[in-house]
N, C-alpha and C positions, 0 to 999 in steps of 0.2 A: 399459559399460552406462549408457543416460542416467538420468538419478534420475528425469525424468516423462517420457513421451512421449503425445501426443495426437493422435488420427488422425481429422480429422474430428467431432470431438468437437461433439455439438451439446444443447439442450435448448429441448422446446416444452410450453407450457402452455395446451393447447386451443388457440385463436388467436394464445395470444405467442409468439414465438420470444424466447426470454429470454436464450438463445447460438444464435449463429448457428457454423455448422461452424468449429472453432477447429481449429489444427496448431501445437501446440509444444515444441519440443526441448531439454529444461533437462540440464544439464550436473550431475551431482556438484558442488558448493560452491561452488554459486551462487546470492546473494540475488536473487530475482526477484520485481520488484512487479508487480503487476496494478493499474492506476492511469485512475481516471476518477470521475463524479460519480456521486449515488445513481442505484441502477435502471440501473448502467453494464453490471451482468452478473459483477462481480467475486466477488460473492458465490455467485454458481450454479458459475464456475467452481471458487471453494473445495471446495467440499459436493460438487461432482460427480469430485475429485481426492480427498476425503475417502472416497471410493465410501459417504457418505451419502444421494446421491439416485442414480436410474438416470436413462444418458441416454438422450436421444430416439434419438440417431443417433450415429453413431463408435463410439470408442474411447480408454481412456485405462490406462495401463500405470505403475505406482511399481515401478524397483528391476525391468521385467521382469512384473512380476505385472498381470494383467491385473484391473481393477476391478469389472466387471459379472460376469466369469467367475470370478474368486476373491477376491471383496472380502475376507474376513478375511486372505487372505495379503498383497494388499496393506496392507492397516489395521496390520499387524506393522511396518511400517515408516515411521510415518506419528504424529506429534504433533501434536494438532490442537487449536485454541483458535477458537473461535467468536466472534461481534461480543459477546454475551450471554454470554460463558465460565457457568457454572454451579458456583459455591461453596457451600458447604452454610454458611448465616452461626451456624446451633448450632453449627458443629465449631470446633473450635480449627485455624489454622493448622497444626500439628504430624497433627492426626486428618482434615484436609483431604489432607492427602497420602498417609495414611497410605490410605483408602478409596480414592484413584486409587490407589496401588499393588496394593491388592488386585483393583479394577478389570482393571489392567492386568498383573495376574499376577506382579509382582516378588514374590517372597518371600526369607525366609530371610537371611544374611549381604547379598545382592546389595541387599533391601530396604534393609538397616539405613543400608548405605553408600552408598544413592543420597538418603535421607533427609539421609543428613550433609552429602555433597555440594551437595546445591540449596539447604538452608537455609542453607550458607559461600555460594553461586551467587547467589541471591536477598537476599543481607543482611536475612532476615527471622529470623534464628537470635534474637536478642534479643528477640520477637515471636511466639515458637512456641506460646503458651499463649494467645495472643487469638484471640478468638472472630473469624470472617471475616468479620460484619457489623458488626464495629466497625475493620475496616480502613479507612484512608484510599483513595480513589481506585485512585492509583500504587502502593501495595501491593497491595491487590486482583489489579491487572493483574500482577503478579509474581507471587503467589500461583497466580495461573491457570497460567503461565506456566510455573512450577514441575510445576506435577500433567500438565501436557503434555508434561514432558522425561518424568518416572519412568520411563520403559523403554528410557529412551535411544534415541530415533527418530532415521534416518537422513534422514526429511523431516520439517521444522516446517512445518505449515499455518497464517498465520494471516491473521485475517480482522477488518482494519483494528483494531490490536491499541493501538493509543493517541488510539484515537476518546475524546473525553470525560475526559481527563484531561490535569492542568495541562502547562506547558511542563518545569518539570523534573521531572517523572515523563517525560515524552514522553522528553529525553535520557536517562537514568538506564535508562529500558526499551531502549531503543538500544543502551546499552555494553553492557546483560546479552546482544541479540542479536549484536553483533558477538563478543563472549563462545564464544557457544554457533558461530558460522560461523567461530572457529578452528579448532573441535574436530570440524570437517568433516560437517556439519549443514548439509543443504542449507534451503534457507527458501525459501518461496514467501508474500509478504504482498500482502493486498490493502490499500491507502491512497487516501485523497480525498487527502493531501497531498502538493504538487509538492516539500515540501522533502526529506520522504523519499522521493521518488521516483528525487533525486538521489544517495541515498546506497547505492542497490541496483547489484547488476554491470549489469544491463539490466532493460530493461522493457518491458510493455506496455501502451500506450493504449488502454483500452474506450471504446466508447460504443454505446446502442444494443443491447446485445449481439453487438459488432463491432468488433475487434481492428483498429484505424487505421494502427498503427505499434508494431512491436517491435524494439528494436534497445538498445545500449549509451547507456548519458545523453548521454555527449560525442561518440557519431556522430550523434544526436539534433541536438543544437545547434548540429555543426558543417555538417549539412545544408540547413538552413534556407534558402531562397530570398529574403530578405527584410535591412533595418536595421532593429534596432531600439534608440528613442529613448527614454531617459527626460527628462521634462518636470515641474517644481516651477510649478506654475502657481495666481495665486486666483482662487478660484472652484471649485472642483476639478472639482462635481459637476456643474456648466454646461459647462465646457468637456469633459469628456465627452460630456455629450448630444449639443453641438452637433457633434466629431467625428463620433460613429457616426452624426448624422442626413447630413451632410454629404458620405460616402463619401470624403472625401478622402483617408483611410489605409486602409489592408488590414483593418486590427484596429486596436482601441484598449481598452485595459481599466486599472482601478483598482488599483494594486499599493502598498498602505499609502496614504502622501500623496503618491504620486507617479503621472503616467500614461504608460504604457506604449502605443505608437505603433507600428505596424511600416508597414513603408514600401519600396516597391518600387521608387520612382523619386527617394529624399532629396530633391535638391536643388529640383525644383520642388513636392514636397510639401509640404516645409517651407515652401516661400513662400506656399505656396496657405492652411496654416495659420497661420501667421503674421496674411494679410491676414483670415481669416477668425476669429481671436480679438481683432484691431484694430478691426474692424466690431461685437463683438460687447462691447466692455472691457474684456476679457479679458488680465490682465497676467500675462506669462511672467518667474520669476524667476531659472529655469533652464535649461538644454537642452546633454544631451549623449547622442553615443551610445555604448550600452552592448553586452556579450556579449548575447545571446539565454536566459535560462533555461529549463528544461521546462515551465515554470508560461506563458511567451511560445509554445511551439511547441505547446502541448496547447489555451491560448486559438485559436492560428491552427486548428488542427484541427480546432477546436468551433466 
């Protein structure tokens, strides 16, 4: 049985189509991103796989259970953390979990031991008596994290779950995921970031409300039609503009201090840029070519 299936799956808001008819086949224990910029549509498909909103058109099934037709059956199977998770900042860590369990019906022994269990999960155990609004950041989003396992869900929902928090909380929330997809927890996260888009079994590109490309990261990148070059170049922000005004490359975008070039015919592209950063001052420190990243193939896409 697949852990999500999607048939058509669509959503409209008066004149938006906010998803356009979506079809997707997620497998049992598999990390699956939903990957694109704001207003890509990742979020509607969250909340519409949460059977939190109804759809306009389709169908969408968790574990077999049909969302529209028996949303609470599906929601049994279903940990769900929102962009805005919701902590209560009077409760204490410990009384924060303790209301998701009652929430979510654990009681009795099972409570006790799922309480022990997430605060050893969350290394928030030395932490149990602080109030949730004197959390840092990256606790916080563990904390949430936490009150989403309590019933022990067979799908984590989350929806871009290290928005807004520093680089290592971002890792540190990572190993707590990878964590929880040994223990055979399917995950479905939506991210703006290409780096974690990399680190999921497959993925899908939004935009629009419109799924581009779904496929595994390294079929991704090994399909690509194109070279691509990185370049250490001064000036940086000039020899940009003058690229993208100049069509001489496919794409060209700003990757840290370096610019990223993709290029369909090298050898005279390069000359053509070459002569056109010599006319221009434009001194090139470096140049070589590189793999293609997702963050290169989602730029070509867009």
């Amino acid at each position: 049985m697949l852990a999500v299936e999607t048939n058509k799956l669509g959503k409209k808001y008066k004149s938006l189509e906010a998803l356009k008819p979506l079809d997707l086949a997620i497998e049992p224990g598999e990390i699956f991103g939903l990957v694109g910029p704001d207003g890509a549509g990742k979020t509607t498909v969250i909340k519409l796989l949460a059977a939190l909103i109804r759809p306009s058109s389709g169908s969408a099934k968790i574990f077999g259970q049909d969302t529209s037709k028996d949303p609470e059956g599906a929601r049994r199977y279903i940990g769900y953390m929102s962009q805005s998770f919701v902590l209560y900042p009077e409760l204490t860590v410990s009384e924060n979990l303790d209301f998701f369990s009652d929430l979510y019906q654990v009681t009795g022994d099972e409570k006790k031991k799922r309480m022990v269990e997430l605060m050893a999960f969350s290394r928030l155990g030395p932490f149990k008596g602080r109030l949730a609004g004197k959390l840092s950041g990256g606790m916080k989003q563990k904390l949430a994290l936490s009150c989403a396992l309590i019933h022990t869900p067979k799908l984590l929902l989350l929806d871009e779950p290290t928005t807004g928090v520093d680089p290592i909380s971002r890792r540190e929330l990572w190993k707590l995921l990878y964590e929880i997809w040994k223990q055979g927890v399917t995950i479905i996260l939506a991210t703006p970031y290409m780096d974690e888009a990399e680190r999921c079994s497959r993925i899908a590109f939004l935009n629009k409300g419109q799924v581009l490309l779904c496929d595994k990261p390294e079929n991704i990148k090994a399909g690509v039609g194109f070279k691509v070059y990185q370049l250490e170049v001064l000036e940086l922000q000039k020899a940009y503009e003058l690229l993208a005004k100049s069509q001489i490359a496919r794409n060209a975008g700003l990757f840290g201090g370096h610019l990223h070039v993709h290029l369909d015919k090298p050898e005279q592209e390069l000359a053509g840029m070459a002569a056109l950063f010599r006319q221009n001052g434009i001194k090139v420190i470096s140049q070589k070519q590189i793999e293609p990243s997702i963050e290169d193939v989602f730029l070509s896409l867009m």
